[in-house]
C-alpha positions in Angstrom: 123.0 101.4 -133.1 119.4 102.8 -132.1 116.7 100.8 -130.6 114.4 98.9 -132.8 111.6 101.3 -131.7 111.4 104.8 -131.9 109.5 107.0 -129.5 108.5 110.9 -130.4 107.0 112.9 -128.5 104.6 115.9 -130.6 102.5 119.0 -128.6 98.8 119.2 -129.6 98.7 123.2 -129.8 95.4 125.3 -130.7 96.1 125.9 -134.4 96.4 121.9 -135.0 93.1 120.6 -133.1 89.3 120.9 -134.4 86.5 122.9 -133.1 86.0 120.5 -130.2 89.7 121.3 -129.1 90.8 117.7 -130.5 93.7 117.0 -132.6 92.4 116.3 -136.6 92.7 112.9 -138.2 95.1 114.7 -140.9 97.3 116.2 -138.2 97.5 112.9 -136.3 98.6 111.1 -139.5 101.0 114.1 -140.1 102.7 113.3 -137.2 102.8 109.4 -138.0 105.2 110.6 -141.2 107.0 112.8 -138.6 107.9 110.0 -136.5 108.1 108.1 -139.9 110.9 109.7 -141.0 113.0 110.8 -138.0 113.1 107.0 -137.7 114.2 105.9 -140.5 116.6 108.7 -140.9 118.4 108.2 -137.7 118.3 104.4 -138.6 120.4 105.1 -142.1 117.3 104.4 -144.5 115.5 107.6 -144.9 115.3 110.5 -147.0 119.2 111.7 -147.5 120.0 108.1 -147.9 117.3 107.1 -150.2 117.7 109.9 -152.5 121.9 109.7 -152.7 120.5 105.7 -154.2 118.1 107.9 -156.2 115.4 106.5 -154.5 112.3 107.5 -152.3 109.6 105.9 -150.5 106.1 106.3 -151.4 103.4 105.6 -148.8 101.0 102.7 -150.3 98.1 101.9 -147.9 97.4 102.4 -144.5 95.1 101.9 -141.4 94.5 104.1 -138.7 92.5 103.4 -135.5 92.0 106.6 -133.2 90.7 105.3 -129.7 90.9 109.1 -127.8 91.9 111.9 -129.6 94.6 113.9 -128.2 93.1 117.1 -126.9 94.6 120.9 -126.9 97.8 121.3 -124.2 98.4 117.8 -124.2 101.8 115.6 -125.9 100.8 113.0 -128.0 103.3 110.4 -128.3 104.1 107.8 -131.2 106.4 105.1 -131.3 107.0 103.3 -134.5 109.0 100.2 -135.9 109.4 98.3 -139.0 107.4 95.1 -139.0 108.6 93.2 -141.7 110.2 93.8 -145.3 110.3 91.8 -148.5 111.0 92.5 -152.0 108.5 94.8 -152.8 107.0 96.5 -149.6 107.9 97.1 -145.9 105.0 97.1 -143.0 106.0 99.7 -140.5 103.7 99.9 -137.4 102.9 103.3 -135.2 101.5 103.3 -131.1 99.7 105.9 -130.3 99.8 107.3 -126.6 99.2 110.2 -123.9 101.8 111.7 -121.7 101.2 108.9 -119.1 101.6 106.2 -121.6 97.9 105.3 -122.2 96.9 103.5 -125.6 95.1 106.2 -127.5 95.4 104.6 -131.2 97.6 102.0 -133.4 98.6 102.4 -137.1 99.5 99.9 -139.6 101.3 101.1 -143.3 103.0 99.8 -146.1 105.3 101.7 -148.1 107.2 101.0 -151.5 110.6 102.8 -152.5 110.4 103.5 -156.0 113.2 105.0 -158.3 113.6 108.7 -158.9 113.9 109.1 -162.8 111.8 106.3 -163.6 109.1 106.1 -161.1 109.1 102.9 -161.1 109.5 100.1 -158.1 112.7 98.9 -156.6 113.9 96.0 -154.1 113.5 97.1 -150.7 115.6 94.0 -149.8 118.8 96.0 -151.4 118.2 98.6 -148.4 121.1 98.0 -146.1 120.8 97.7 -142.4 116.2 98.2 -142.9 116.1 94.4 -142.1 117.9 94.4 -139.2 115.7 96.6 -137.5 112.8 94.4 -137.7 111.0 94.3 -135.0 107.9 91.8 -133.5 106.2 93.9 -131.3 102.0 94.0 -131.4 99.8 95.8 -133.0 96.4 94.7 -132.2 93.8 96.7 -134.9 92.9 94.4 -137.9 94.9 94.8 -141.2 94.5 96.9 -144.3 92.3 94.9 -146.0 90.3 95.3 -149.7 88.3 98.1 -150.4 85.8 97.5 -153.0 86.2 100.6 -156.2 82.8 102.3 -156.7 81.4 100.6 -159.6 77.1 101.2 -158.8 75.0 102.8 -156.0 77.1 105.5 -155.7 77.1 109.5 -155.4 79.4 112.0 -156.2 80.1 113.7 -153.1 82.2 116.6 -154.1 85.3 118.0 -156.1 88.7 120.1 -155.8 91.6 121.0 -158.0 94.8 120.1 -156.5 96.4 123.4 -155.8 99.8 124.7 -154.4 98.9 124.3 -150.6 98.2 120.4 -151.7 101.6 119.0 -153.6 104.9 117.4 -152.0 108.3 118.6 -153.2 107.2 115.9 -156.3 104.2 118.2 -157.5 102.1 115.6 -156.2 99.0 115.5 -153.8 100.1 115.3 -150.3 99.8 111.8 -148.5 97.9 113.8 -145.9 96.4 115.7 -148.1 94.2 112.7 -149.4 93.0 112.0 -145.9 91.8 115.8 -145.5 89.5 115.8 -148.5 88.2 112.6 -147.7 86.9 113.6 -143.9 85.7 116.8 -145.3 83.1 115.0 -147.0 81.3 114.9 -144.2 79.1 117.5 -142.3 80.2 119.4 -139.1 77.3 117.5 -137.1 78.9 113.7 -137.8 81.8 115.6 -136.0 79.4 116.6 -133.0 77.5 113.3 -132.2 80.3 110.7 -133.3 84.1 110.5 -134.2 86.1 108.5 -136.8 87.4 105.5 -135.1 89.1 104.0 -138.2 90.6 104.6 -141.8 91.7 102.7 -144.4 93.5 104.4 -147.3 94.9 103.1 -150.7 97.3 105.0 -152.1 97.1 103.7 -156.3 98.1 106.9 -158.3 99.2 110.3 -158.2 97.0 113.0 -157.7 98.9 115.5 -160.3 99.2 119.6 -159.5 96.2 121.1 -161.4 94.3 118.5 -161.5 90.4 118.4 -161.0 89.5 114.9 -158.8 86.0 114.2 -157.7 85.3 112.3 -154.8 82.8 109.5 -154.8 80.7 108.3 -151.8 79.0 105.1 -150.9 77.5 104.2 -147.4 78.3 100.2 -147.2 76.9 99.7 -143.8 75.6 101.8 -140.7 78.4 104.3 -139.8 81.0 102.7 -142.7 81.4 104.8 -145.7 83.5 103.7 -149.2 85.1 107.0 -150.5 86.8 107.2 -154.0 88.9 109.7 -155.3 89.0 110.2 -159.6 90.9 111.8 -161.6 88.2 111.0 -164.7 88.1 107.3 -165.5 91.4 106.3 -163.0 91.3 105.8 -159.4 93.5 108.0 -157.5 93.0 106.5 -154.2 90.0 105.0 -152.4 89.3 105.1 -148.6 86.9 103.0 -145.8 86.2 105.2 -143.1 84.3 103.3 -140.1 82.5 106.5 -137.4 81.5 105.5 -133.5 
């Protein structure tokens, strides 16, 4: 039986960091699904086994808090566990660290398995053996908590068509893929004089192949920023994204 926790170990090459030499916030949480996956495949509840149930997760919301972002020629190194499960969802939580085991970041996620032909959600409490890996271990960085929908005071900040280079082998926008559009938002100088310490993300549709989805913007405080993403009148997903 493997440990509760799971440690993997990913190299920051040149081609995944930013022009300051950093690893992206869409590559980090790339990695998170990595380590993700490897861990609840080795574990017996992950993507062979889910999909011979005719099942599949589906990444709901999530929370990620970047202290020091791994620079280029370093290992970045993430250890994830499952935090609890009930009927509908399971919390797994990620640790971010450097090759020396410093604290660089923490992540927090829920994720629903839902059914293959009819899309819709199952009991994760039917998953054999997922409880028995739950483990208490801390995660200090504040929950996912509401983020308010774009109803007034807002702007339309931009707008894409999701393409071939977006979808997942279900035609659908990339998990990741959501988090990229959303920091491109910004201009290249935020990137200069601050970083993005923290982002929340709420996964409540499916960005569809060929779709057009605009991307709507609302400052809520110094530094915190409310994005939405539309596909006309529904709400894809929607995003608080705190800079320092």
């Amino acid at each position: 039986m493997f440990e509760p926790v799971g440690k993997y170990e990913f190299g920051i090459d040149a081609y995944l960091t930013d022009f300051r030499g950093k690893a992206t916030l869409p590559m980090i949480g790339g990695f998170m699904l990595q380590a993700a996956t490897k861990h609840a495949e080795e574990r017996g509840f992950g993507y062979s086994s889910m999909t011979s149930k005719q099942r599949v997760w589906v990444l709901s919301r999530m929370a990620i808090e970047v202290f020091e972002y791994p620079k280029n020629d370093t290992i970045m190194v993430i250890k994830t566990w499952v935090a609890s499960v009930n009927r509908i969802l399971t919390e797994r939580y990620f640790a971010f660290e450097d090759e020396e085991g410093n604290s660089i970041g923490y992540a927090k996620s829920l994720w629903a398995s839902i059914d293959l032909t009819n899309r819709k959600p199952t009991n994760v409490l039917e998953l054999e053996g997922l409880s028995d890996y739950i483990f208490e271990k801390e995660n200090p960085i504040a929950g996912m908590g509401k983020i308010p929908l774009l109803k007034d005071n807002y702007k339309k900040a931009t707008e894409f068509v999701v393409n071939y280079s977006d979808v997942d082998i279900n035609k659908h926008l990339n998990s990741m893929k959501y988090i990229e559009h959303f920091v491109d938002v910004f201009d290249i100088e935020m990137f200069i004089e601050k970083e993005i310490r923290r982002i929340e993300i709420n996964y409540i549709s499916e960005g569809l192949y060929g779709s057009k989805l605009d991307i709507l913007e609302r400052e809520e405080s110094k530094d915190v920023f409310i994005l939405e993403m539309k596909d006309g009148d529904t709400t894809v997903c929607s995003s608080r994204i705190t800079w320092k």
